[in-house]
PLY file of the C-alpha trace (Angstrom):
ply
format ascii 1.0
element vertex 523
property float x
property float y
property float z
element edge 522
property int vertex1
property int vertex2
end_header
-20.28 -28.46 -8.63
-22.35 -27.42 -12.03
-22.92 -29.13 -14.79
-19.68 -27.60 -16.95
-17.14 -28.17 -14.33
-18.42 -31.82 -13.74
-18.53 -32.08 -17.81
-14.80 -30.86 -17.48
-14.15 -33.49 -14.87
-14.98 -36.23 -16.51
-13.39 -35.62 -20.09
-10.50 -35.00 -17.66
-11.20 -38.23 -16.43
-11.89 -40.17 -19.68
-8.42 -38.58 -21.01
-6.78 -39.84 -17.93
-7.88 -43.35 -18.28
-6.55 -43.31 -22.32
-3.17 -42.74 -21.41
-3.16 -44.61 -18.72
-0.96 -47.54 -19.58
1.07 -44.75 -21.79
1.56 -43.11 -18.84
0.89 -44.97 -15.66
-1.92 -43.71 -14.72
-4.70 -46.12 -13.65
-8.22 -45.81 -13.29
-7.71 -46.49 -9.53
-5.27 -43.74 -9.35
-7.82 -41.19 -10.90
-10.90 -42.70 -8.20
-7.89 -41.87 -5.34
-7.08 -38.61 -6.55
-10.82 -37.77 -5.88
-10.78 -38.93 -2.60
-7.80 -37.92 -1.42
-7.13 -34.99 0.85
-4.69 -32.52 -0.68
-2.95 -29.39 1.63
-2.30 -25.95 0.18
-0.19 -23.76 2.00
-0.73 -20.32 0.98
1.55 -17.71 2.16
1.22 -13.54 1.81
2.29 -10.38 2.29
1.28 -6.98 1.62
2.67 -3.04 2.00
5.53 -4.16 1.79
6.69 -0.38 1.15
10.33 -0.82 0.40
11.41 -2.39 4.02
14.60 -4.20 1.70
16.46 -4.46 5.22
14.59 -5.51 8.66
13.60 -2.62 10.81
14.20 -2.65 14.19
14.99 -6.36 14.14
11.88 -7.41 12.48
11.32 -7.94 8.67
13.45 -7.88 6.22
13.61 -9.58 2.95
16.32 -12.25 3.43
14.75 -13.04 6.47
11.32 -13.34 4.94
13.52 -15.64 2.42
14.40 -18.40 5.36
10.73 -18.58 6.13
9.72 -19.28 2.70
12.29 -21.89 2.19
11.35 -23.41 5.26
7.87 -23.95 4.05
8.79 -24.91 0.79
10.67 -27.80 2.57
8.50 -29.02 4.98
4.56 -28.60 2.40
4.67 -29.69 -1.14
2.23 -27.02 -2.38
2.81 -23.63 -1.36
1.60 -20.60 -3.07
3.47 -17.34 -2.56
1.31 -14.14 -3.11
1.69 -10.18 -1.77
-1.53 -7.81 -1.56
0.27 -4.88 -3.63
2.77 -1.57 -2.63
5.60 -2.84 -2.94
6.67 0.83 -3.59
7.58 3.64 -1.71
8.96 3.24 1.79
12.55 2.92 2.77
15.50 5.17 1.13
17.52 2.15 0.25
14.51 1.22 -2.13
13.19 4.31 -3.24
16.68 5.62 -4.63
16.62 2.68 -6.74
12.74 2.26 -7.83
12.40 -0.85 -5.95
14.82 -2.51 -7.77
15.77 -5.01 -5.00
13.19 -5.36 -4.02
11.80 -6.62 -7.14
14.47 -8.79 -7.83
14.57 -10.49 -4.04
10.76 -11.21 -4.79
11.75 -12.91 -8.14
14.72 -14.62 -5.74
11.70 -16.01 -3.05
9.87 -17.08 -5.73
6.73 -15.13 -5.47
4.07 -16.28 -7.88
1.66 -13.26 -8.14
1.76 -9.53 -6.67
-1.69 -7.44 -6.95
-1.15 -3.77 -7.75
-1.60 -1.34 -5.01
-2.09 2.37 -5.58
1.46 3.13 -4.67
2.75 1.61 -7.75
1.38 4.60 -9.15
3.45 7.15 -7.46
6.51 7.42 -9.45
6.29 8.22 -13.61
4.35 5.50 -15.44
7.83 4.60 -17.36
9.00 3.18 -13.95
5.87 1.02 -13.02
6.59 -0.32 -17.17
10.49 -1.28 -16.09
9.68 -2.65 -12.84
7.04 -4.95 -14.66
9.70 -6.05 -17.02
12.09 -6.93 -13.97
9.72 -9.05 -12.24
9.64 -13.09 -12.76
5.95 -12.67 -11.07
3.10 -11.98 -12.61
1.62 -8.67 -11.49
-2.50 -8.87 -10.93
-5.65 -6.50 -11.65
-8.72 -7.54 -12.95
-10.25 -3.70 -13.07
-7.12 -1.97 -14.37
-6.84 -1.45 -18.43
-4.52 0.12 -20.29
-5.92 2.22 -23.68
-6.14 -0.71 -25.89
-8.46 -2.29 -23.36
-6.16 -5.03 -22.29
-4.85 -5.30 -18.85
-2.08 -3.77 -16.83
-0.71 -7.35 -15.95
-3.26 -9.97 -15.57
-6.63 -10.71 -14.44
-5.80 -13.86 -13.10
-3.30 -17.04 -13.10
-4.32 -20.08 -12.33
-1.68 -22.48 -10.93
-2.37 -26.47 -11.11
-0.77 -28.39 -8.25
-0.70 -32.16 -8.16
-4.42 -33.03 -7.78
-5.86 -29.84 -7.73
-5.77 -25.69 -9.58
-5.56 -22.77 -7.88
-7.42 -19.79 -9.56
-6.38 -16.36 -8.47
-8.09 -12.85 -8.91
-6.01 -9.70 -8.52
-8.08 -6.33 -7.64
-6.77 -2.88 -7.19
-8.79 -0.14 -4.62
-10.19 2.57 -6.91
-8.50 5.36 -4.54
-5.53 4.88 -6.59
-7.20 7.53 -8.66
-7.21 9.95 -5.70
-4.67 8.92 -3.81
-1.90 7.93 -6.29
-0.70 9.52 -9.81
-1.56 6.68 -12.16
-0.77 7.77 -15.80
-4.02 8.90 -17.54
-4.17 6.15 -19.83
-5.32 3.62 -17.25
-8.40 2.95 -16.84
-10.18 1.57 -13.34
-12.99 -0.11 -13.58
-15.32 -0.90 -10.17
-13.92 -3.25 -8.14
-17.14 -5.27 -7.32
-18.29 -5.44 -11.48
-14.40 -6.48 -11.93
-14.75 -9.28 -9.41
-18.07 -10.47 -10.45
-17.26 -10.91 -14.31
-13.71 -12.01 -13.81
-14.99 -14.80 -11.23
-17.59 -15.92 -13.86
-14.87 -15.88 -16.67
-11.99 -18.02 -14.30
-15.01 -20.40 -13.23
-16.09 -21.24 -16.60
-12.78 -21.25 -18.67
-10.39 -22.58 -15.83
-12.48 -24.87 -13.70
-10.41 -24.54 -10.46
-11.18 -26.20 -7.19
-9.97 -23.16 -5.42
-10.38 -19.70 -6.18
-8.66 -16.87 -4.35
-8.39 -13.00 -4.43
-5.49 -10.73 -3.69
-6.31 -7.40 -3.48
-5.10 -4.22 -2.91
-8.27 -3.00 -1.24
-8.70 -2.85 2.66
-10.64 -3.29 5.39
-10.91 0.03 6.65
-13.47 2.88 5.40
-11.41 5.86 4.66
-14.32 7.32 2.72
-17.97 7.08 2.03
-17.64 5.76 -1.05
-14.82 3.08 -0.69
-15.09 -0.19 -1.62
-13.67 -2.44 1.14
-12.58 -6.34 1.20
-15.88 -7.05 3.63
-17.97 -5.30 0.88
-16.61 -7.18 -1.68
-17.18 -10.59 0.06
-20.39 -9.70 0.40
-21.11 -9.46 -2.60
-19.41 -12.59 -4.05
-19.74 -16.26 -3.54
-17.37 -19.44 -4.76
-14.27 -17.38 -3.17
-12.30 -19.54 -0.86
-10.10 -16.98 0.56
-9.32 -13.04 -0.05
-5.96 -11.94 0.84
-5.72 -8.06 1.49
-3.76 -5.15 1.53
-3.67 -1.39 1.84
-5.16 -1.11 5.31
-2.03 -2.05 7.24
-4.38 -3.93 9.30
-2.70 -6.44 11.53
-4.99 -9.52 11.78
-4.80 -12.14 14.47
-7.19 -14.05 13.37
-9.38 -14.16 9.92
-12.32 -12.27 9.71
-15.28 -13.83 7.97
-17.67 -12.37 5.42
-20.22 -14.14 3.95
-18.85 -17.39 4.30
-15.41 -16.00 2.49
-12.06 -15.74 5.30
-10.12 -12.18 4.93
-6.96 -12.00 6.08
-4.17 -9.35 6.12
-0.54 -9.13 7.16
-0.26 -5.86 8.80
3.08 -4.11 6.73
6.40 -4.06 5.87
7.02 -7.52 5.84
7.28 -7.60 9.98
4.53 -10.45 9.32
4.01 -13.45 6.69
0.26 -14.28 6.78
0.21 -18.50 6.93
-3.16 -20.22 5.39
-3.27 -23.56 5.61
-6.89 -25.04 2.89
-7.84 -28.59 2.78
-9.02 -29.97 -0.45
-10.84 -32.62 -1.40
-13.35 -33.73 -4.44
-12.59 -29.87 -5.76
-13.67 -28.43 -2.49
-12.02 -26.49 0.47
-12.66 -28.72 3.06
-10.92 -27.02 6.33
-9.37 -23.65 6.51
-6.78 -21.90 8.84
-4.67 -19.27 9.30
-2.21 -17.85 11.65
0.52 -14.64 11.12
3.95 -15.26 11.20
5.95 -12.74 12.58
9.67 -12.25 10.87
12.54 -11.46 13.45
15.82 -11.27 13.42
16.19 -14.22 16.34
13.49 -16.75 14.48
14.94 -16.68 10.85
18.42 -16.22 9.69
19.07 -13.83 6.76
18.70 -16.21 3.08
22.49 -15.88 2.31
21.48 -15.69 -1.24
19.11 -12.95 -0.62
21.48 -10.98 1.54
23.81 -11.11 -1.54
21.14 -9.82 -3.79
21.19 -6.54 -1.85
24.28 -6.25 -0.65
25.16 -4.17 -3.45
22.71 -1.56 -3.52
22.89 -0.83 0.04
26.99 -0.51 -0.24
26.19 2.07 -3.34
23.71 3.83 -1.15
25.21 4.26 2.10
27.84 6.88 1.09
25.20 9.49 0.14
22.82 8.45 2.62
24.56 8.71 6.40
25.19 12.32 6.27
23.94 13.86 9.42
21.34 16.70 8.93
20.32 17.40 12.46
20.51 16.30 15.86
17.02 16.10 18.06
16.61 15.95 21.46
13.88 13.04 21.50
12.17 11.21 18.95
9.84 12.81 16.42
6.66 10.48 16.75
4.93 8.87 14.21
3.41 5.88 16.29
0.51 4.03 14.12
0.54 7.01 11.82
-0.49 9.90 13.96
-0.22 12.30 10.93
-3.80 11.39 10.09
-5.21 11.68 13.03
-3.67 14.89 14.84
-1.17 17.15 14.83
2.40 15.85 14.84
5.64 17.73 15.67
6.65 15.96 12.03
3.66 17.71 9.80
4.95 20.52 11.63
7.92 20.25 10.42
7.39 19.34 6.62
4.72 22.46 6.56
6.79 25.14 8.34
10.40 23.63 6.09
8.03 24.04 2.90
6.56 27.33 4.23
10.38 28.62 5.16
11.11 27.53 1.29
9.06 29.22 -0.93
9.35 32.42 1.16
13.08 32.51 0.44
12.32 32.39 -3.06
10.66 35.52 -3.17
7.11 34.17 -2.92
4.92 35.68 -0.09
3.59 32.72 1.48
0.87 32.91 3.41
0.71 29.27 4.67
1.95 25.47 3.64
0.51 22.45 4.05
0.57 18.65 3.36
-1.45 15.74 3.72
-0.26 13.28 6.48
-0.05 9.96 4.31
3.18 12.22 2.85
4.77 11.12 6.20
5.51 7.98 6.63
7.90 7.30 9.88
9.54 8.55 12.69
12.65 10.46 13.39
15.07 9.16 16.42
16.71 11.06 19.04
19.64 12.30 18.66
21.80 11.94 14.90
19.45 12.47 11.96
20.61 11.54 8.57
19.87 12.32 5.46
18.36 8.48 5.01
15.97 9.08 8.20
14.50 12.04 6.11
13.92 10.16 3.07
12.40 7.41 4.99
10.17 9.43 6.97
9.25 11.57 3.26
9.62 8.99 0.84
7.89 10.29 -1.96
9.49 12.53 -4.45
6.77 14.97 -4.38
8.00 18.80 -5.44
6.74 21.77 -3.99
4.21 23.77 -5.72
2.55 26.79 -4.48
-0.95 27.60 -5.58
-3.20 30.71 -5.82
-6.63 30.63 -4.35
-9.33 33.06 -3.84
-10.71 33.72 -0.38
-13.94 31.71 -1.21
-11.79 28.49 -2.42
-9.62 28.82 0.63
-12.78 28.55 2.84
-14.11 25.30 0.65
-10.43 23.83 0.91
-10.94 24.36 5.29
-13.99 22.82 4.77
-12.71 20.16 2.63
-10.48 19.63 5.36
-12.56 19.42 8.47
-14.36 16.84 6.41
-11.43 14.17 6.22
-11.84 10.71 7.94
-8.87 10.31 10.60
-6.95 8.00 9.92
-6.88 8.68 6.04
-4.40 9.90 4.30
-5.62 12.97 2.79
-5.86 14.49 6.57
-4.06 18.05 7.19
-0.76 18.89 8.75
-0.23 22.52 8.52
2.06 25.29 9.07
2.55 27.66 12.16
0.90 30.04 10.22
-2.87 28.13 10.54
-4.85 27.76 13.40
-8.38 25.39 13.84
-10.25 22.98 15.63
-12.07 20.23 14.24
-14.65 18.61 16.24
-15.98 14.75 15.48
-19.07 13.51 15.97
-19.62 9.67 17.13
-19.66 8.38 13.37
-16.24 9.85 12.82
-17.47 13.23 10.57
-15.68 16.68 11.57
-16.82 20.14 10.93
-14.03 22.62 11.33
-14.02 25.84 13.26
-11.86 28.76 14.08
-9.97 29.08 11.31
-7.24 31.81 10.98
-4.38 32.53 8.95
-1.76 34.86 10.34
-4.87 35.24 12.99
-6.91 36.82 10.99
-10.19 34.70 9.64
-10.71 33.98 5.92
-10.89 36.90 3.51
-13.79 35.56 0.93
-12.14 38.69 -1.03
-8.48 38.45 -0.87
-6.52 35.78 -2.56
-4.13 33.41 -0.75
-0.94 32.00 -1.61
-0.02 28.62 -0.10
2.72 26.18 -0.17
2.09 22.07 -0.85
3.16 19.43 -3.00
2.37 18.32 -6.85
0.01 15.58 -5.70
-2.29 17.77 -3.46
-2.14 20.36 -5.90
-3.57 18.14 -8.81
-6.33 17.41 -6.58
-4.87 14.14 -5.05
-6.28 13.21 -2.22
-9.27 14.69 -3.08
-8.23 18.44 -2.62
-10.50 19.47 -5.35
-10.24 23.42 -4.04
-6.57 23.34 -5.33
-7.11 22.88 -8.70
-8.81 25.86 -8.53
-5.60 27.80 -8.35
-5.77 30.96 -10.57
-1.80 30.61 -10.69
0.48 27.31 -9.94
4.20 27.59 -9.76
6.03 24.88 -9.22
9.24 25.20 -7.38
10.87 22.37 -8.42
12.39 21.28 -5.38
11.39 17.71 -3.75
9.89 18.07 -0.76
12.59 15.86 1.23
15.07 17.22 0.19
13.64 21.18 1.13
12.91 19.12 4.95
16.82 18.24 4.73
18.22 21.70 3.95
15.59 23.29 6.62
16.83 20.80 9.57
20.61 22.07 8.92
19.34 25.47 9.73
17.37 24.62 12.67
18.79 25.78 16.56
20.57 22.10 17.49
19.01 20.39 19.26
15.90 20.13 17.71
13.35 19.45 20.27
9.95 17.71 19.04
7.14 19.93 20.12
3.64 20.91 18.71
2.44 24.55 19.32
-1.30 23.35 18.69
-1.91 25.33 15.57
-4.45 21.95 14.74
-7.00 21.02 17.86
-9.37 17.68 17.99
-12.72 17.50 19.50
-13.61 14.47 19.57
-11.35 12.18 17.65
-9.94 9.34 17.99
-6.17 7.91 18.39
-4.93 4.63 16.42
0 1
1 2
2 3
3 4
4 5
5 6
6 7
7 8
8 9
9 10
10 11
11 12
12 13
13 14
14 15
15 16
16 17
17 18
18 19
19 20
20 21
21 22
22 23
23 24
24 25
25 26
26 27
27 28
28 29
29 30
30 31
31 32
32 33
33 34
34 35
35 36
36 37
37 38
38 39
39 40
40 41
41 42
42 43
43 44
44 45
45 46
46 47
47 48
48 49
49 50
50 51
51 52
52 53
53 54
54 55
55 56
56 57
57 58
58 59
59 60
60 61
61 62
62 63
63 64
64 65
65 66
66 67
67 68
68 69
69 70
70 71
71 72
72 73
73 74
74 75
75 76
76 77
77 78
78 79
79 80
80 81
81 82
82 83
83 84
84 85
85 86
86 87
87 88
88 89
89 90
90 91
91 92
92 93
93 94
94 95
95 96
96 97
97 98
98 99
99 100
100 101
101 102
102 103
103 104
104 105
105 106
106 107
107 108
108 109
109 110
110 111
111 112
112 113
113 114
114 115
115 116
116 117
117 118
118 119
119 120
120 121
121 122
122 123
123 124
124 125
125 126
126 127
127 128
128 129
129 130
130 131
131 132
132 133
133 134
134 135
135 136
136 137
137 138
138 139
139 140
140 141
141 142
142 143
143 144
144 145
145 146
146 147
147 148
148 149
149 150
150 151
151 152
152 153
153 154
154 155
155 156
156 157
157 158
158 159
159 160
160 161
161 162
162 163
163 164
164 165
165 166
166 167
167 168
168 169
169 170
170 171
171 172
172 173
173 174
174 175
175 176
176 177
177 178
178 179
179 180
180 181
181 182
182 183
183 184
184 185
185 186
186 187
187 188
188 189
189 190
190 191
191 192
192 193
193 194
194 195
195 196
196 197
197 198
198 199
199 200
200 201
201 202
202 203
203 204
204 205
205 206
206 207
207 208
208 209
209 210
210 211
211 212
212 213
213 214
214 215
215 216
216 217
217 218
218 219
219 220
220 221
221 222
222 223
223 224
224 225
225 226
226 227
227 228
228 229
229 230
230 231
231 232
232 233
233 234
234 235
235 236
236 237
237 238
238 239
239 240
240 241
241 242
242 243
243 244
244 245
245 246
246 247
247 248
248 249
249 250
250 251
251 252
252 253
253 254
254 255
255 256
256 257
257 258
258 259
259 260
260 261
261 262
262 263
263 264
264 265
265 266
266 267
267 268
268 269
269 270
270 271
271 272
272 273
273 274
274 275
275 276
276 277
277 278
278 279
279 280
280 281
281 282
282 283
283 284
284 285
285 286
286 287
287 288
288 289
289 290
290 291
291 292
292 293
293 294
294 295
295 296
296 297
297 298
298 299
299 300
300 301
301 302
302 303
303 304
304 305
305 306
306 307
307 308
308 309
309 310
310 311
311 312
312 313
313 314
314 315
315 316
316 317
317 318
318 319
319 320
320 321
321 322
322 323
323 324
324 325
325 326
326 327
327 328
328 329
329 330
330 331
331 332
332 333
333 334
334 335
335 336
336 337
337 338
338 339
339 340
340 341
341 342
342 343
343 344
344 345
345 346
346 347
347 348
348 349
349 350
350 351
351 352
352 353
353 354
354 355
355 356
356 357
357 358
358 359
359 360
360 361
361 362
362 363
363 364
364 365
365 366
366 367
367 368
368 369
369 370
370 371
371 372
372 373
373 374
374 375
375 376
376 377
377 378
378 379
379 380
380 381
381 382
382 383
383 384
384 385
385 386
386 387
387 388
388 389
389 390
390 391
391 392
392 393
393 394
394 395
395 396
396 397
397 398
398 399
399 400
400 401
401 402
402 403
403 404
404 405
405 406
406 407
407 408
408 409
409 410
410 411
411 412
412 413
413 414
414 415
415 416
416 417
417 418
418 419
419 420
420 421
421 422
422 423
423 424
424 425
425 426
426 427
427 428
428 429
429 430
430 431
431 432
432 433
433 434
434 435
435 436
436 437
437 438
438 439
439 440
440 441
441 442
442 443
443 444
444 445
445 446
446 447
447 448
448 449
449 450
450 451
451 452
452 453
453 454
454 455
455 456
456 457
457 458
458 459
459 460
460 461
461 462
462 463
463 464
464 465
465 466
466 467
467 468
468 469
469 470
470 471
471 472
472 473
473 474
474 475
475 476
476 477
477 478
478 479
479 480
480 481
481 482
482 483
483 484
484 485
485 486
486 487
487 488
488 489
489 490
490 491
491 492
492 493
493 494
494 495
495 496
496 497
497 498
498 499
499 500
500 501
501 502
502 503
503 504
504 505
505 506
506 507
507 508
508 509
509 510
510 511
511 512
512 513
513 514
514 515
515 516
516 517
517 518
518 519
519 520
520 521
521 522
């Protein structure tokens, strides 16, 4: 303990013993308090992703609801946090910008959410309105607005009987590449954020427990990432870190430097359960265990269920329209789009390819990056709700103008994508190559051919994507190279939609292996 928290203690103390006959408070009461053993349940989530209703009879937001309750009932302190996205995911919640979502969080009772880089995929104006919905407070300590305040807070601290809880919020800088957050934000490095905004919480706040939810992950999608391990590496005086954005699904925590990580894989299939002992201001014992969220173990929260009732009733209508019928499911698995070729990214590249040529506009290939895909498709009916599930976002369709040399640094750029990111390629018929990994996980590419012929260095290539790629999300630098951008305005789901209707029924699943892997790896 140093010297200004013990300073803090005892004026604490001195003030305590003042009032005590005021207010009942005896001098023995304060010497118990500091021996007693207190119990803080903490309970998270994180990528949440719009799963409103439970999928496959696991999740679901009234059912996350009973849990809750359940612990609020049986622990006296319980402290409710989610590791950030609550955005983009399901069609029930995207065609109403989260909205109940939002408001069944406010319903549960959470007491902080940390930004993740999907709230930064729709207009900034909706990010603004969904922060004026919420009853929780929304956390980043390295995200400023212009004025050099925050977006949200830093921090909260929370004060339980006997003890205060000090939480951190951090957002992963790839929002800047792999999200559209409005140009006045500004991120600053998640390790300096941490670092300062420990030292300022420690010394204003005093709390006996300090934890951070962040939107970071534990997986390396690129070199220069910051990941939750890195960032408990470089800290100390953290109790606990609580993270999203790698989807990870922990079974146990994972310890770094002394500091417990732990994630709750996605979509609210699991509630992550910590369990800290306190005592004299200190963590004294530590576990944690997932909790998964089905159907059979926890009822629907009646007053939840309410909540969304009437948004799913308003969507329905629109939504159930069958577009297709398949012959077997389109796979998605643990998303396969970033690590192969899928019969999906297929799909979305030949439907945007199919597009833009009917326009007039002669093509020569399409292509998206797999994080754009974000589910499967079943056998047999497909509606239009299955299609803005599996292509959530509302990306449009742009088509950009490259030289031969840029579309031979865009292959590159390609071949040099991390599976299992986001950014990684699914492509039209019109493409063929082969990317070969080496045992650290780097690719070269190889092959490549458009209408099978290789890269003219002195032609110029048209070619079919979406907004986000084409602003150099992702990290598709080469595209904003375009000598000329059009953009069709047309969303990208709903293009997939109209190109399923005309589609030979059934539509079977298939790759033609237009994209070959040396070397990779599967999730």
């Amino acid at each position: 303990m140093n010297l200004k928290k013990i300073i803090f203690s005892v004026v604490a103390g001195l003030l305590l013993i003042s009032t005590s006959f005021a207010g009942g408070i005896t001098a023995g009461d304060i010497a118990a308090r500091r021996y007693t053993e207190y119990e803080l349940v903490v309970l998270h989530t994180n990528d949440h992703h719009g799963t409103t209703l439970a999928k496959d009879g696991k999740g679901g937001l009234a059912e996350r609801a009973t849990l809750v309750n359940a612990e609020r009932r049986d622990h006296r302190n319980v402290l409710l946090l989610d590791a950030g996205d609550i955005n983009t995911g399901s069609a029930l919640s995207n065609m109403f910008d989260a909205e109940p979502d939002i408001k069944a969080y406010n319903l549960i009772g959470y007491d902080a959410v940390a930004f993740g880089n999907h709230e930064f995929d729709n207009d900034f104006s909706v990010l603004q309105t969904q922060m004026g919905q919420s009853q929780f407070t929304w956390l980043s300590a390295n995200i400023k607005k212009a004025d050099g305040t925050y977006l949200g807070k830093p921090y909260i601290v929370k004060d339980f009987g006997g003890f205060r809880v000090g939480i951190i919020g951090l957002t992963t800088l790839r929002s800047k590449v792999i999200a559209s957050p409005d140009k006045s934000l500004t991120f600053i490095d998640e390790i300096t954020a941490a670092k300062q905004t420990l030292a300022d919480l420690k010394s204003k706040e005093h709390p006996d427990v300090i934890i951070i939810v962040g939107h970071i992950g534990d997986v390396l999608e690129t070199d220069d990432q910051t990941t939750s391990p890195m960032i408990a590496e470089a800290l100390s005086g953290v109790d606990l870190i609580v993270d999203g954005h790698s989807h990870s699904k922990f079974e146990e925590p994972l310890f770094v430097n002394g500091i417990p990580i732990v994630s709750a894989n996605e979509w609210g299939k699991f509630v992550g359960k910590a369990i800290l002992k306190i005592q004299n201001g200190k963590v004294t014992g530590f576990s944690w265990r997932p909790v998964e969220i089905t159907a059979t173990a926890f009822a629907p929260d009646p007053a939840v269920a309410a909540l969304i009732k009437p948004y799913y009733d308003q969507a329905q209508a629109s939504l159930k329209e069958v577009v297709m019928q398949t012959s077997a499911v389109f796979e998605f698995g643990n998303r396969l789009s970033r690590y192969r070729e899928i019969a999906l990214g297929d799909l979305c590249a030949d439907a945007t390819a199919a597009y833009v040529r009917s326009l007039g506009v002669d093509v020569d290939f399409a292509f998206h990056n797999g994080g754009n895909i974000r589910a499967e498709l079943p056998a047999g009916a497909v509606t239009k709700e299955h299609i803005l599930t599996v292509f959530p976002f509302d990306n449009m369709v742009y088509v950009v103008t490259l030289k031969g040399s840029d579309v031979i640094d865009l292959f590159n750029f390609i071949g040099s994508i991390r599976q299992g990111a986001g950014g990684w390629a699914q492509v039209s018929k019109e493409v063929r190559y082969t990317i070969t990994y080496n045992e650290a996980g780097d690719g070269t590419i190889s092959g490549v051919t458009i209408n099978g012929q290789p890269i003219d260095p002195a032609k110029t290539y048209k070619i079919g994507t979406n907004d986000y790629l084409a602003g150099g999300g992702d990290g598709y630098i080469p595209l904003t190279k375009s000598i000329d951008t059009f953009n069709t305005s047309m969303l990208l789901n709903d293009i997939v939609i109209e190109y399923a209707k005309t589609l030979p029924q059934p539509v079977v699943p298939a790759t033609d292996g237009r994209i070959q892997v040396i070397g990779g790896v599967e999730p």
